[in-house]
Biopython code that builds the backbone (N, CA, C, O; Angstrom):
import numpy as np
from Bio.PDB.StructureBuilder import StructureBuilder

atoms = [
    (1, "UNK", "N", (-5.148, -29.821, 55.889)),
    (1, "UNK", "CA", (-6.570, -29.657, 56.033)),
    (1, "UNK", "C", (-7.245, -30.132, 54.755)),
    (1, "UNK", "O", (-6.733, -29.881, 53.664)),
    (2, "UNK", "N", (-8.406, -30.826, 54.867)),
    (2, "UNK", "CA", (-9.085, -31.018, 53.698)),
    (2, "UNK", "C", (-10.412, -30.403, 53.958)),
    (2, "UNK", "O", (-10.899, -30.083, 55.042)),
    (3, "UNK", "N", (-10.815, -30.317, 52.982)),
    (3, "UNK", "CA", (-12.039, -29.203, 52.889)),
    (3, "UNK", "C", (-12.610, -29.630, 51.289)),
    (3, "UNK", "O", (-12.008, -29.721, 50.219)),
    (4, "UNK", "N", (-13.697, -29.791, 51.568)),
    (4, "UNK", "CA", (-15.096, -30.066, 50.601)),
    (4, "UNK", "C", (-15.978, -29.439, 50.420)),
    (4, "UNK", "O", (-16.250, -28.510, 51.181)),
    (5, "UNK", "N", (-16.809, -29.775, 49.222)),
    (5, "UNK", "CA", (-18.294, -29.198, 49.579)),
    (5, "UNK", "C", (-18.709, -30.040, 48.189)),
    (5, "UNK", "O", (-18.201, -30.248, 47.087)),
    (6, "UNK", "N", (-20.262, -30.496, 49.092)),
    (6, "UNK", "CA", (-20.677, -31.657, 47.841)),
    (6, "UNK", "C", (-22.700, -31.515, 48.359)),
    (6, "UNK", "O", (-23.292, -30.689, 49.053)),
    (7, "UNK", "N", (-23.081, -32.501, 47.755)),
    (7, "UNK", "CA", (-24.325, -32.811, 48.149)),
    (7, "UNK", "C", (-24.916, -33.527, 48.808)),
    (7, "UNK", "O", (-26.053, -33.531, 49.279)),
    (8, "UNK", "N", (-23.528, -34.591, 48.858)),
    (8, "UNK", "CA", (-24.480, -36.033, 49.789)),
    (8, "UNK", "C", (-22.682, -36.452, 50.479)),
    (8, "UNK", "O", (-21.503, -36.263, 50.180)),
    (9, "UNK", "N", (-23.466, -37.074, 51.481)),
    (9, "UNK", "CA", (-21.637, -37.535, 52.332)),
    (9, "UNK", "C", (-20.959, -38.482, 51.471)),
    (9, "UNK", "O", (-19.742, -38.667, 51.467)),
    (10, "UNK", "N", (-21.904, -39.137, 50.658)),
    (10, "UNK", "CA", (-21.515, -40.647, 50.202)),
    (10, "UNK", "C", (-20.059, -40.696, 49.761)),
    (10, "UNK", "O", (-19.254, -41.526, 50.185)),
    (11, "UNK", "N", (-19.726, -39.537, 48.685)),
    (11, "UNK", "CA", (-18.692, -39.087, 47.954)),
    (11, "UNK", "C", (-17.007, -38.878, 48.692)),
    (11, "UNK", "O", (-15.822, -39.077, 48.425)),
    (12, "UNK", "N", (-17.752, -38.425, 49.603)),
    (12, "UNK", "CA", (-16.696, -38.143, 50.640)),
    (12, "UNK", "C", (-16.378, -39.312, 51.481)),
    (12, "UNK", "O", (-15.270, -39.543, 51.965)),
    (13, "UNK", "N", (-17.526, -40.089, 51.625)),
    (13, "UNK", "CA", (-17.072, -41.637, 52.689)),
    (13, "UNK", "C", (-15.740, -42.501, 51.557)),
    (13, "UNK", "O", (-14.679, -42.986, 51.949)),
    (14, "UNK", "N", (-16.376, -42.447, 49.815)),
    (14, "UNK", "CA", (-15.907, -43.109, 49.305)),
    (14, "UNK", "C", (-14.098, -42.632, 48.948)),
    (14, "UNK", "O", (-13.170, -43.378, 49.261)),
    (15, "UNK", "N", (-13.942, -41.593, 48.417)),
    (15, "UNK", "CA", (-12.966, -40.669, 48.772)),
    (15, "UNK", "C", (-11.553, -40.966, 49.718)),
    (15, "UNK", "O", (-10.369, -41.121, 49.419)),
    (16, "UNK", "N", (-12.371, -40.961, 51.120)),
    (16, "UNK", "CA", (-11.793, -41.450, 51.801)),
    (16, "UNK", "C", (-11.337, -42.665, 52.410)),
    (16, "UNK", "O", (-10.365, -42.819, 53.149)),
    (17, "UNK", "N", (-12.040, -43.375, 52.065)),
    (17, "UNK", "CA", (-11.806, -44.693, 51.947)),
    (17, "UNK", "C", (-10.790, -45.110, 50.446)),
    (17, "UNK", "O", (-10.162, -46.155, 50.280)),
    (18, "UNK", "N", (-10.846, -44.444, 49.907)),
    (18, "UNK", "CA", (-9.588, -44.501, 49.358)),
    (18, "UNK", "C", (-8.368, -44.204, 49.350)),
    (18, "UNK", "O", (-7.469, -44.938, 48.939)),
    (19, "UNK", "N", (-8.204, -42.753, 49.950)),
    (19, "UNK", "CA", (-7.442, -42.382, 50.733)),
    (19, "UNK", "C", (-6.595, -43.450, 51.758)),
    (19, "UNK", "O", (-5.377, -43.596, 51.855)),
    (20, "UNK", "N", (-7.348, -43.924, 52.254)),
    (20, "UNK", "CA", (-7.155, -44.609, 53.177)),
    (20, "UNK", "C", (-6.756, -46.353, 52.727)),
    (20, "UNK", "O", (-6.319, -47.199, 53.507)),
    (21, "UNK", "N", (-6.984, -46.497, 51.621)),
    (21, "UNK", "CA", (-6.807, -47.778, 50.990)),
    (21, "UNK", "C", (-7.279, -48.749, 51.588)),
    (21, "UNK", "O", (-6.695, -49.802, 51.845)),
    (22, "UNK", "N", (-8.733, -48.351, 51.933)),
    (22, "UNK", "CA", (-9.732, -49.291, 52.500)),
    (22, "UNK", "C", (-10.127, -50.257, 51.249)),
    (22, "UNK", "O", (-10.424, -51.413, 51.552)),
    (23, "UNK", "N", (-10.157, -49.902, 49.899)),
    (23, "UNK", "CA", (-10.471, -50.692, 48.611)),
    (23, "UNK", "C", (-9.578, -51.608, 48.107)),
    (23, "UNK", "O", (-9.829, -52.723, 47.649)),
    (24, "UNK", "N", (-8.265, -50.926, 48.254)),
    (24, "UNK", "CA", (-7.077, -51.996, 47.823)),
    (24, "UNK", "C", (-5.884, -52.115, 48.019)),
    (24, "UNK", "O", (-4.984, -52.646, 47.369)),
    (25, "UNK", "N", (-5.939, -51.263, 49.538)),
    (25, "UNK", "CA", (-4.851, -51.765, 50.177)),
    (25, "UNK", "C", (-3.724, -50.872, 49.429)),
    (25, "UNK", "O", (-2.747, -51.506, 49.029)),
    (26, "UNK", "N", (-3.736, -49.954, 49.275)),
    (26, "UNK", "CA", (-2.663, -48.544, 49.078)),
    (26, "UNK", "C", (-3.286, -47.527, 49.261)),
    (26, "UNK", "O", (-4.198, -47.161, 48.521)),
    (27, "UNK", "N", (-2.759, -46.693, 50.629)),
    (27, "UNK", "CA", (-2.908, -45.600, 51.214)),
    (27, "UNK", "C", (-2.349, -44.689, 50.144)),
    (27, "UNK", "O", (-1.726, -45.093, 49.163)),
    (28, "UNK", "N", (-2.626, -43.417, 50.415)),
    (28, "UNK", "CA", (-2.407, -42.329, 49.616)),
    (28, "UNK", "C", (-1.205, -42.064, 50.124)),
    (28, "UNK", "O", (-0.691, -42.578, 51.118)),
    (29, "UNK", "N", (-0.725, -41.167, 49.347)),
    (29, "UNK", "CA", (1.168, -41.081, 49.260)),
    (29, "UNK", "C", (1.161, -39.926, 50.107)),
    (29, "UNK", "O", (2.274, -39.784, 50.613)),
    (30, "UNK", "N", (0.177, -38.864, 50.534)),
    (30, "UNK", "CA", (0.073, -38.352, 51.143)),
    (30, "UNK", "C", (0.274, -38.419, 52.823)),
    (30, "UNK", "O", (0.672, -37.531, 53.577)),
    (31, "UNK", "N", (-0.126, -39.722, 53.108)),
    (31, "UNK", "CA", (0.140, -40.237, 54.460)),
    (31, "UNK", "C", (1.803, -40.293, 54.481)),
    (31, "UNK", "O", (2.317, -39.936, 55.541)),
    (32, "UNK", "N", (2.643, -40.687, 53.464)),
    (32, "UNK", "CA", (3.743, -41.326, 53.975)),
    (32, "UNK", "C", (4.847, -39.417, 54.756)),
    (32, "UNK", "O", (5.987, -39.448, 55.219)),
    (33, "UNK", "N", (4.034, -38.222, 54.627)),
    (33, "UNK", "CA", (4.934, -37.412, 54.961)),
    (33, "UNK", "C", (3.695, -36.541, 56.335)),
    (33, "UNK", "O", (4.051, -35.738, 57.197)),
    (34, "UNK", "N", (2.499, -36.983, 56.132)),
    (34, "UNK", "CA", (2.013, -36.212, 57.146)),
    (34, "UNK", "C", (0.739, -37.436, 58.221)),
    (34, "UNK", "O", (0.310, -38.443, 57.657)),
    (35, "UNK", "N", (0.528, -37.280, 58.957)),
    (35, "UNK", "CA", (-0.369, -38.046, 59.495)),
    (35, "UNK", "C", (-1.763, -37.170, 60.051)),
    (35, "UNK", "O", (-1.604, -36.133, 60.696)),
    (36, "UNK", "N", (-3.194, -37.724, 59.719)),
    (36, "UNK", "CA", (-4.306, -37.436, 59.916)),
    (36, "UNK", "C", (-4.466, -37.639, 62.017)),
    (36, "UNK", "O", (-4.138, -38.614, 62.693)),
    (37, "UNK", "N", (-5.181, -36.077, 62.559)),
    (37, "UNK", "CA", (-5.402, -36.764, 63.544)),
    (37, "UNK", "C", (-6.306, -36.509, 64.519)),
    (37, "UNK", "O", (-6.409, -36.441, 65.743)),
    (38, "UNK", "N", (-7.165, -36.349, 63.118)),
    (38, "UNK", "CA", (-8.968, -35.746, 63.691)),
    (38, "UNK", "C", (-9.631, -35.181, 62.613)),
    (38, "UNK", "O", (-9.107, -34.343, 61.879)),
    (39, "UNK", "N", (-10.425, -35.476, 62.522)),
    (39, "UNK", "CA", (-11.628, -35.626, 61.894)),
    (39, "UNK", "C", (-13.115, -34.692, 61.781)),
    (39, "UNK", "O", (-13.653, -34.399, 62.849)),
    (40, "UNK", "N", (-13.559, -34.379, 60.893)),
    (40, "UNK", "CA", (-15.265, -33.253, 61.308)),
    (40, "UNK", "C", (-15.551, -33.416, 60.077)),
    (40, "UNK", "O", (-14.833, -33.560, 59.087)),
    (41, "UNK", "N", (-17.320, -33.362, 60.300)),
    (41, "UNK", "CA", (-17.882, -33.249, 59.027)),
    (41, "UNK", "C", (-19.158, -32.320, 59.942)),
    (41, "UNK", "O", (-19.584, -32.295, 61.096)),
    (42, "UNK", "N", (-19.427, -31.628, 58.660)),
    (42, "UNK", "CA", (-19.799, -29.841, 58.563)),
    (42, "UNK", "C", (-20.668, -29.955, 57.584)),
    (42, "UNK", "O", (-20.368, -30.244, 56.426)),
    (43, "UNK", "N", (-22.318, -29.632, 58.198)),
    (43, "UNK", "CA", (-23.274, -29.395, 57.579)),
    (43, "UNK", "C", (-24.023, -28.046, 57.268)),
    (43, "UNK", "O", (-24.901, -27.567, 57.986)),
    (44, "UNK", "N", (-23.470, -27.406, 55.889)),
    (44, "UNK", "CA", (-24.525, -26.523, 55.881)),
    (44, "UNK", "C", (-25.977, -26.641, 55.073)),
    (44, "UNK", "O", (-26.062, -26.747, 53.850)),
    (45, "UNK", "N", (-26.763, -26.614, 55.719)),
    (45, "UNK", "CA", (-28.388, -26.523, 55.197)),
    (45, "UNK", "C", (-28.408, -25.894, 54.006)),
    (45, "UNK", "O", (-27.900, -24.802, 53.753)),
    (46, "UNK", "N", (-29.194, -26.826, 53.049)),
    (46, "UNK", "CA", (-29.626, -25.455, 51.769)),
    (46, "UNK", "C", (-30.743, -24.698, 52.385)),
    (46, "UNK", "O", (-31.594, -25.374, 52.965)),
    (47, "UNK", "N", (-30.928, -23.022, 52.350)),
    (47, "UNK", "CA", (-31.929, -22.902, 52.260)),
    (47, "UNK", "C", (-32.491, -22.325, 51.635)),
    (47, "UNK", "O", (-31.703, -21.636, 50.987)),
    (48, "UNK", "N", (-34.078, -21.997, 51.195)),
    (48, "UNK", "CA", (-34.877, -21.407, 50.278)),
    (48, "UNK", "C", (-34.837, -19.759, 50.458)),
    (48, "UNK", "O", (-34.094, -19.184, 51.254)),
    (49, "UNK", "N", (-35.764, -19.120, 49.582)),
    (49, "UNK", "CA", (-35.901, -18.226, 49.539)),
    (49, "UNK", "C", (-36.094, -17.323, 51.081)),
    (49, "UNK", "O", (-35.505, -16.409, 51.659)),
    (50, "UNK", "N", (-36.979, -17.971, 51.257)),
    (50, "UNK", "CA", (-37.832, -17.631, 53.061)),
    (50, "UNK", "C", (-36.942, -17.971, 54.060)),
    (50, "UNK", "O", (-37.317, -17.712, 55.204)),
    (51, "UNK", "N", (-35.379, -18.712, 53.861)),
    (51, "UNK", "CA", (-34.970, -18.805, 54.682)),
    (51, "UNK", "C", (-35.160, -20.218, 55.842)),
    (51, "UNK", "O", (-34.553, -20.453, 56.887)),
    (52, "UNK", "N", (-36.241, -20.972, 55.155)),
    (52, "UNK", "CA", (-36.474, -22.343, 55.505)),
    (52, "UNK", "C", (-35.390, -23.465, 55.100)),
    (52, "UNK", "O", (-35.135, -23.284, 53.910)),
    (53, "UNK", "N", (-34.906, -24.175, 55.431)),
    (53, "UNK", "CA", (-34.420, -25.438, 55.355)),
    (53, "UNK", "C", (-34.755, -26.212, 54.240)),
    (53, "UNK", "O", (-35.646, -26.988, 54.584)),
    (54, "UNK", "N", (-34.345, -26.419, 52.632)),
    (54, "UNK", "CA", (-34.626, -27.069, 52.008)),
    (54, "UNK", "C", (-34.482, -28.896, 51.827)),
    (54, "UNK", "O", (-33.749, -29.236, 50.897)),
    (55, "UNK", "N", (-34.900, -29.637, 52.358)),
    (55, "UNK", "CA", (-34.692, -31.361, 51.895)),
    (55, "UNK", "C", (-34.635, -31.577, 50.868)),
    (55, "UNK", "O", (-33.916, -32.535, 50.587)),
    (56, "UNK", "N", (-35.346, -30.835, 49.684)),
    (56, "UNK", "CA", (-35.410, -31.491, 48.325)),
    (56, "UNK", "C", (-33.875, -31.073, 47.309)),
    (56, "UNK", "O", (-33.772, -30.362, 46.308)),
    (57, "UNK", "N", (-32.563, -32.061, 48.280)),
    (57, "UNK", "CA", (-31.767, -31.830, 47.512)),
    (57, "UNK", "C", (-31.250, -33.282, 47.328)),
    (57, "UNK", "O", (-30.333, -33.516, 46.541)),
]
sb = StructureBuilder()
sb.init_structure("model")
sb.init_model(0)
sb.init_chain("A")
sb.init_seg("    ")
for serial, (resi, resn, name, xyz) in enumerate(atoms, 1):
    if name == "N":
        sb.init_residue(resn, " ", resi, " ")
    sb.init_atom(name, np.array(xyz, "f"), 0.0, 1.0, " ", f" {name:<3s}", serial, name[0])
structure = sb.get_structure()
């Protein structure tokens, strides 16, 4: 299982794409004993004081 927590997806697209040796063509050593075989990405909202939904992150 992998499990995160960040601010923006970007980090995580890039991450994984390394993982994945989308940049240069070497997968993580991790693949060679287990295989990925599904996927989720999980949004929790910041929110404010009031309980509103913050954007300004």
């Amino acid at each position: 299982m992998f499990v995160a927590f960040g601010k923006h997806f970007d980090a995580f697209e890039r991450l994984l794409d390394n993982m994945l040796g989308k940049n240069d063509g070497i997968s993580d050593a991790l693949f060679s004993f287990t295989r990925p075989v599904s996927g989720s990405y999980f949004w929790c909202p910041p929110v404010d004081d009031k309980g509103q939904i913050n954007y300004d992150f």
